[in-house]
C-alpha positions as CSV (number, residue, x, y, z in Angstrom):
1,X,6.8,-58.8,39.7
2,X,6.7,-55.0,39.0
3,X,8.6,-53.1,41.0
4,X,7.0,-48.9,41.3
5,X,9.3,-46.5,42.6
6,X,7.6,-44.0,44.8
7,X,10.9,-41.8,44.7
8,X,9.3,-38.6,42.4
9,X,6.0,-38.5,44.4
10,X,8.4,-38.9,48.1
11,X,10.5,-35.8,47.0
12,X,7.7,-33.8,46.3
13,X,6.3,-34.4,50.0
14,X,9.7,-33.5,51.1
15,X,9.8,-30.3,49.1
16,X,6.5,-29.1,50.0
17,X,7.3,-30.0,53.7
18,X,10.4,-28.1,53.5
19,X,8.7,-25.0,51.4
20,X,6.0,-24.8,54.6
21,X,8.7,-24.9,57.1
22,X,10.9,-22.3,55.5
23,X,7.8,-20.3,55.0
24,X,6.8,-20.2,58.4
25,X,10.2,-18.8,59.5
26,X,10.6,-16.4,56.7
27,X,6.9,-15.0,58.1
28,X,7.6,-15.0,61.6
29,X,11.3,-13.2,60.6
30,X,9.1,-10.8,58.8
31,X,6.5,-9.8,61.9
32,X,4.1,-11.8,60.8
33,X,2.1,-14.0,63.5
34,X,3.5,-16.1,65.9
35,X,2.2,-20.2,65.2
36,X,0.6,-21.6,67.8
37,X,2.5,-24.3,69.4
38,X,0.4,-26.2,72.4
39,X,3.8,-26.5,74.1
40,X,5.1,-22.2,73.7
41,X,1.0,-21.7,74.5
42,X,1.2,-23.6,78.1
43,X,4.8,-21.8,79.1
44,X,3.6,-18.9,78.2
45,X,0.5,-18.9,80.2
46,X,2.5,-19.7,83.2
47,X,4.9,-16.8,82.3
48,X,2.0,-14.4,81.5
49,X,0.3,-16.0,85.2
50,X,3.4,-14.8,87.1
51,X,4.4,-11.8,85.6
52,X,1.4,-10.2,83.2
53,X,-1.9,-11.4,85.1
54,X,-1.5,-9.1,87.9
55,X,-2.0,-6.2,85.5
56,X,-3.8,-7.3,82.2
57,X,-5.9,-9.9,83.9
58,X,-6.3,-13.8,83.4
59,X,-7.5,-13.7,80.3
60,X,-5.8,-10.2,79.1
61,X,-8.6,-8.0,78.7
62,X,-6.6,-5.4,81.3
63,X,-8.8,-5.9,83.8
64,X,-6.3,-6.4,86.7
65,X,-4.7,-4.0,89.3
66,X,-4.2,-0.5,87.8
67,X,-0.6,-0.2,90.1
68,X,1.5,1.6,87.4
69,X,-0.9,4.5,86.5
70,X,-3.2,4.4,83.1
71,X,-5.2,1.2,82.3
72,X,-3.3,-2.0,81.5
73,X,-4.2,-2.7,77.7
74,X,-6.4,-4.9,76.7
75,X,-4.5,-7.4,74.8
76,X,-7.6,-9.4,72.9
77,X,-8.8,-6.2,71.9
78,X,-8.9,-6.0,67.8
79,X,-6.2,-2.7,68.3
80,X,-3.8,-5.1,69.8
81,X,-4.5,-7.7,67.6
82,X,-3.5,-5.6,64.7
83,X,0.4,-4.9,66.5
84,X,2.6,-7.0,64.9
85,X,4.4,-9.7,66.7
86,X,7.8,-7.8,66.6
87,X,6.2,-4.8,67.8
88,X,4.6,-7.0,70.8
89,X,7.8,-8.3,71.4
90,X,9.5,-4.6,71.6
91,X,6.7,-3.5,74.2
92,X,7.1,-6.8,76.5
93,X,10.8,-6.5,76.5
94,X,11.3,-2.6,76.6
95,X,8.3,-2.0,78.3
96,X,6.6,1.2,78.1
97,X,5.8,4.1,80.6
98,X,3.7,2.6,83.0
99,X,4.9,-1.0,82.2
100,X,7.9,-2.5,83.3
101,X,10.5,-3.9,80.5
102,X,11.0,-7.1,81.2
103,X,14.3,-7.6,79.2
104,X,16.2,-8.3,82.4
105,X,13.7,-11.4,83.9
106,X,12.6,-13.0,80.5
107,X,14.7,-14.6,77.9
108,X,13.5,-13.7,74.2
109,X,12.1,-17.0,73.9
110,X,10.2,-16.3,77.3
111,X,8.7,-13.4,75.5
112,X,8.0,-15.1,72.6
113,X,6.3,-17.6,74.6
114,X,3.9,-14.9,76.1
115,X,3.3,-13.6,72.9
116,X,2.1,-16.7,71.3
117,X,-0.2,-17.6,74.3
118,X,-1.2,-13.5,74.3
119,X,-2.3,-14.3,70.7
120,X,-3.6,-17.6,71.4
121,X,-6.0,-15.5,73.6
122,X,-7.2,-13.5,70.9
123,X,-8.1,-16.8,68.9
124,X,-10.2,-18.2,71.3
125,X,-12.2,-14.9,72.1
126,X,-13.1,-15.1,68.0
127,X,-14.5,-18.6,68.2
């Protein structure tokens, strides 16, 4: 009996594996869009539910109470779309002038959290 060795074609799967994972890093390192992980998209809603709602509404469009001066932003709106994640991430932990920063109550990977289910938003207003 032949025996085939699947060896080249199983290293290639592993390379291309490994080149799409280090890709993904390299473009989130690099401000580009956060991937959208079911599990990051359902703690950040809760996060966003406790702490953003109030403000930007449910669903972001910054609807919600206008406590803190100018209108809450709108974050499906194609203008925050365009932000990039690191600049997101900057404005949820530093906050802005009539938005808290929230550096001292959420962990980075609580803002990132937000951010990805803030995106995930945007996504589902497009389909």
């Amino acid at each position: 009996m032949e025996r085939r060795s699947y060896q080249p074609m199983g290293f290639l799967h592993l390379m291309t594996a490994c080149a799409l994972l280090i890709g993904s890093h390299v473009m989130a390192a690099a401000g580009g869009s956060v991937a959208m992980d079911r599990t990051e998209v359902a703690r950040g809603k809760q996060i966003f539910a406790k702490y953003c709602a109030g403000c930007h509404g449910s669903q972001g469009k910054g609807d919600g109470y206008q406590l803190l001066g100018p209108s809450p932003a709108n974050l499906i709106s194609p203008t925050t779309e365009e932000r990039s994640d690191d600049d997101l991430l900057r404005t949820i932990h530093e906050g802005k002038p009539n938005m808290p920063a929230w550096k001292h109550r959420l962990s980075r990977q609580d803002s990132r959290d937000v951010l990805t289910y803030i995106r995930s938003l945007s996504a589902v207003q497009r389909k």
